[in-house]
N, C-alpha and C positions, 0 to 999 in steps of 0.2 A: 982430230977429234973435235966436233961440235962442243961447243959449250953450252947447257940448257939453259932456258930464258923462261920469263915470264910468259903465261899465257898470253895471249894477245885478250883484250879488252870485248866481252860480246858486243854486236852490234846494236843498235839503237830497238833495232827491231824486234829480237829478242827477249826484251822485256815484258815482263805481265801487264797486263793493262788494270788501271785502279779501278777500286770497289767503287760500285755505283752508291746512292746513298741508300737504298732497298737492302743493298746487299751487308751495308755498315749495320742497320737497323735488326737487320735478321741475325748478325752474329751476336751484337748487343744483349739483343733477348736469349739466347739461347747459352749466353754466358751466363746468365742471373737464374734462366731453371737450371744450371745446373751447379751454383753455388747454393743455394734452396735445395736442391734433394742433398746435395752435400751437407748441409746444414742439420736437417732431417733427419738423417742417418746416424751423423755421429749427436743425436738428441734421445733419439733411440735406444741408442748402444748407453749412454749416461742414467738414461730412468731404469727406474726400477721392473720388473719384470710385471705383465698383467695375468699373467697364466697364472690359477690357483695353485696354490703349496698342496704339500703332503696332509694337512688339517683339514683341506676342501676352502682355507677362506684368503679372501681376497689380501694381496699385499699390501703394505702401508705404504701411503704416495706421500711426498714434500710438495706444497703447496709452493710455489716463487711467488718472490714478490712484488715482481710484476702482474699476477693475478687479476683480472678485470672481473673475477665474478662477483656477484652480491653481498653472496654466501662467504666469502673470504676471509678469515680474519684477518683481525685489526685493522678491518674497513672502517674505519671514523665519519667519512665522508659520504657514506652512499645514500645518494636520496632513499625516502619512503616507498616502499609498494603502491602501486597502484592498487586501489580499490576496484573486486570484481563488480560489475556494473549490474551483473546479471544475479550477485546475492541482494542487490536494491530490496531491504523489505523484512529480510532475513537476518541479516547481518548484527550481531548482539554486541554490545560491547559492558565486559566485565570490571569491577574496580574489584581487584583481588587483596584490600583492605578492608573493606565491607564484607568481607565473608567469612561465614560463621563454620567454625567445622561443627559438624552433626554426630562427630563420633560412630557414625557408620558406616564410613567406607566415602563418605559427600561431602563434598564444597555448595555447602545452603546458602543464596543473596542473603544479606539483612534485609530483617524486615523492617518497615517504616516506624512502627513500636518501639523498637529499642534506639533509643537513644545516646549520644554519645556515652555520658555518666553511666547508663548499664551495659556497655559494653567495658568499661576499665574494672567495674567492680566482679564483671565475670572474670576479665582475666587475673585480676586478684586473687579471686578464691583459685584460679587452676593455677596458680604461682604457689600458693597455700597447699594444696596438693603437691605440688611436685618439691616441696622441702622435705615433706614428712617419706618421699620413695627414695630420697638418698639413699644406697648402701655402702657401707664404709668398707675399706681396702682389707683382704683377706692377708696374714701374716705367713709366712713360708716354714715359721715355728708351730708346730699342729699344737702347742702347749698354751701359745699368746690367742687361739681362737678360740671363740667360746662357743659352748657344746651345750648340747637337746636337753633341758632337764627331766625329757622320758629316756629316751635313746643314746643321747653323749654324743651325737650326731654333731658334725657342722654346718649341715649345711642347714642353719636355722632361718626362718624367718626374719630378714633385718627392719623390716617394717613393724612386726611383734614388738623387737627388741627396741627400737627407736621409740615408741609412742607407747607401749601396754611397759616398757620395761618385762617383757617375759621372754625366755630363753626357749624356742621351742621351734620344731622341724615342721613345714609343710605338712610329711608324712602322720607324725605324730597329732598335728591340728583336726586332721582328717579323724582321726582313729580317736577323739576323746572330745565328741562337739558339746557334751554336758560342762565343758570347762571353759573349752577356748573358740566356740562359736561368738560369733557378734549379735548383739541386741540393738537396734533400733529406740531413739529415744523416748519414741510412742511407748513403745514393749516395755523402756523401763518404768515410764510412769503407771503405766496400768499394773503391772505384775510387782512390779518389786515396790509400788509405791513410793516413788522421788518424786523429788521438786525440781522444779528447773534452777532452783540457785543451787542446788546439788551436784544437778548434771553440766552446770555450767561452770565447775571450777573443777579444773584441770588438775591441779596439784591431787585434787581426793579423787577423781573420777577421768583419770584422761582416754582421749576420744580419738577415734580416727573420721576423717575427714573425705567423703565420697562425693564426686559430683549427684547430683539429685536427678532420679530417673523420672521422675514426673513429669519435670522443666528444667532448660539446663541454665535457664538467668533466677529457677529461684536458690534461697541457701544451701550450703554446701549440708547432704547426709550426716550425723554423726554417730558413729558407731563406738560400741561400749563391751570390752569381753565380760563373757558372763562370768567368770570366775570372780573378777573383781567385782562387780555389782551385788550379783548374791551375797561377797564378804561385809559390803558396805548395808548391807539390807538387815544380816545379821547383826550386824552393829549396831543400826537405826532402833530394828524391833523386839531386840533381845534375843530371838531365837525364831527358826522361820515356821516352828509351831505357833508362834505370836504374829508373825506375817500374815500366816494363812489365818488366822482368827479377825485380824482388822481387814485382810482384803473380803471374808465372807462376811463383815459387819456392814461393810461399805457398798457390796455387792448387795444385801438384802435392806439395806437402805435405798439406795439406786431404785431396789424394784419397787421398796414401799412408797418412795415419791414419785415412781411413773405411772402406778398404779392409782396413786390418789387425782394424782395430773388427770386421768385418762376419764377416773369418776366424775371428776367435776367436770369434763367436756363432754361425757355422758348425760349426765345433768343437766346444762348449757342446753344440751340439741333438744332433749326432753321437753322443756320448756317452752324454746320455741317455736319446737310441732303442736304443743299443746297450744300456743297461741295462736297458731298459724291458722290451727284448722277451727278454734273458735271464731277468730274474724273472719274466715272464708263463707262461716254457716249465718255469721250476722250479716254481709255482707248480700247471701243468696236469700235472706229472707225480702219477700216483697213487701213494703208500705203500702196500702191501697189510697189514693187520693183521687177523691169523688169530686164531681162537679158541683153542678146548682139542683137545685129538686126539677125533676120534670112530674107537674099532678098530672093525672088523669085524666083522662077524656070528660069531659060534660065537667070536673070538679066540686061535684056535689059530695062524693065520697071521704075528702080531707085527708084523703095519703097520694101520697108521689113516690117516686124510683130519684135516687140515686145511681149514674154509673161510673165505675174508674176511669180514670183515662186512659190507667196504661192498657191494665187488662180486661177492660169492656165487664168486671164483676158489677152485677145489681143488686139495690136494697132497695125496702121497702119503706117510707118514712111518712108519718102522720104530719100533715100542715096543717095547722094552726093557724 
């Protein structure tokens, strides 16, 4: 029985012959695209999906933070944009400190007018306004809230109640403006006849505070409910039969002094049409101013002519 052995050793010949350096280079690369689509793949398989959901809207992506875009956050570093070359001309630049809201829906430039000092005292007064819109925290105990003094309602007015001190709903304000309409400080002086150190103390007369529609850098509005004004008027004139007696006293005085005003600039123009048209007729009268005597032919007769100069008028004059 043979004993088995070892192959014998292939020959020399046999052997593969080595890569060229072409042939090195070309496996090189084609080992790197295919770590690269490998890579790809399972990058793919990792993110999140880009096909819309069941909503229609797009998924939420995780931004890396390797990220090279602009737009990335917590880029600290990224230079500035480039300026489009072709807005040259166009291109505005705003200081969004300088701008005044308009209260219409706009962001208005300052104007060169207003100066620092009346831009702090604007926002003064709307700081002033926005103390008096506090409303204060509603209790879960319906017993601890305070109710409509028409209705029993709560859901009052807190703006009422903070400044007029009055208990009263919205709904109910609407439905009794004989009471709890606002008066303008004009309106109170002319109607109910006050003073401004009247309208200016708060403790007897307090006010609500509105930006001013005319201009918004001049004083803030002040409004006054009629309930309290009319009490404070009955107080002032004993009864508002006595109001209406001094406002028609006041009213027909008003007319007797604009009426007398009116006489004497009736009077005034009277006089100096009257003089006007006296110098105009002294003025159109002619002066006749005559020259030297011219006598007469041959001057045996002893009269001459006078004539004017301006208007060529003759007269007849005896020489002596």
């Amino acid at each position: 029985m043979d004993r088995p052995s070892t192959p014998p050793t292939l020959a020399s010949s046999s052997r593969p012959p080595p890569l060229t350096l072409e042939q090195l280079k070309r496996v090189e690369i084609n080992r790197l695209k295919a770590k690269a689509r490998l890579r790809a793949t399972q990058e793919a398989e990792a993110s999140p999906s880009t096909e819309p959901n069941v909503n229609k809207k797009r998924p939420l992506t995780v931004t890396s933070a390797d990220n090279t875009s602009p737009t990335a956050p917590g880029r600290k570093d990224t230079a500035p944009l480039l300026r489009d070359t072709r807005l040259m001309g166009r291109y505005l630049d705003y200081d969004l400190s300088k701008m005044v809201d308009s209260r219409g829906g706009f962001l208005v430039e300052d104007r060169p007018g207003i100066d620092e000092e009346e831009r702090k005292r604007l926002k003064a007064r709307e700081r002033e306004r926005m103390k008096q819109n506090l409303d204060p925290p509603m209790y879960l105990d319906p017993t601890l809230n305070p109710k409509c003094s028409e209705c029993n309602s709560m859901d009052i007015d807190h703006t009422f109640k903070n400044i007029f001190k009055v208990l009263i709903c919205n709904k109910c304000k609407d439905a009794h403006p004989e009471k709890y309409s606002l008066l303008t400080k004009t309106e109170c002086k002319d109607d109910y006849l006050l003073t401004d150190p009247e309208l200016r103390d708060e403790e007897l007369l307090p006010h609500l505070l509105k930006a001013n529609p005319h201009k918004a850098t001049w004083n803030n509005m002040m409004l006054y409910l009629r309930c309290q004004v009319e009490s404070h008027a009955v107080t002032k004139w004993g009864s508002l039969d006595a109001l209406d007696a001094e406002y028609g006293r006041r009213a027909e005085e008003k007319k007797r002094k604009k009426s007398k005003k009116f006489e004497e600039a009736l009077r005034d123009l009277r006089k100096k049409t009257r003089e006007g048209v006296w110098q105009k007729r002294r003025d159109e009268e002619h002066i006749h101013e005559f020259g030297e005597v011219e006598e007469d032919e041959g001057g045996e007769s002893g009269s001459g002519r006078q004539r004017c100069k301006d208007c060529g008028f003759e007269i007849e004059v005896e020489v002596f």
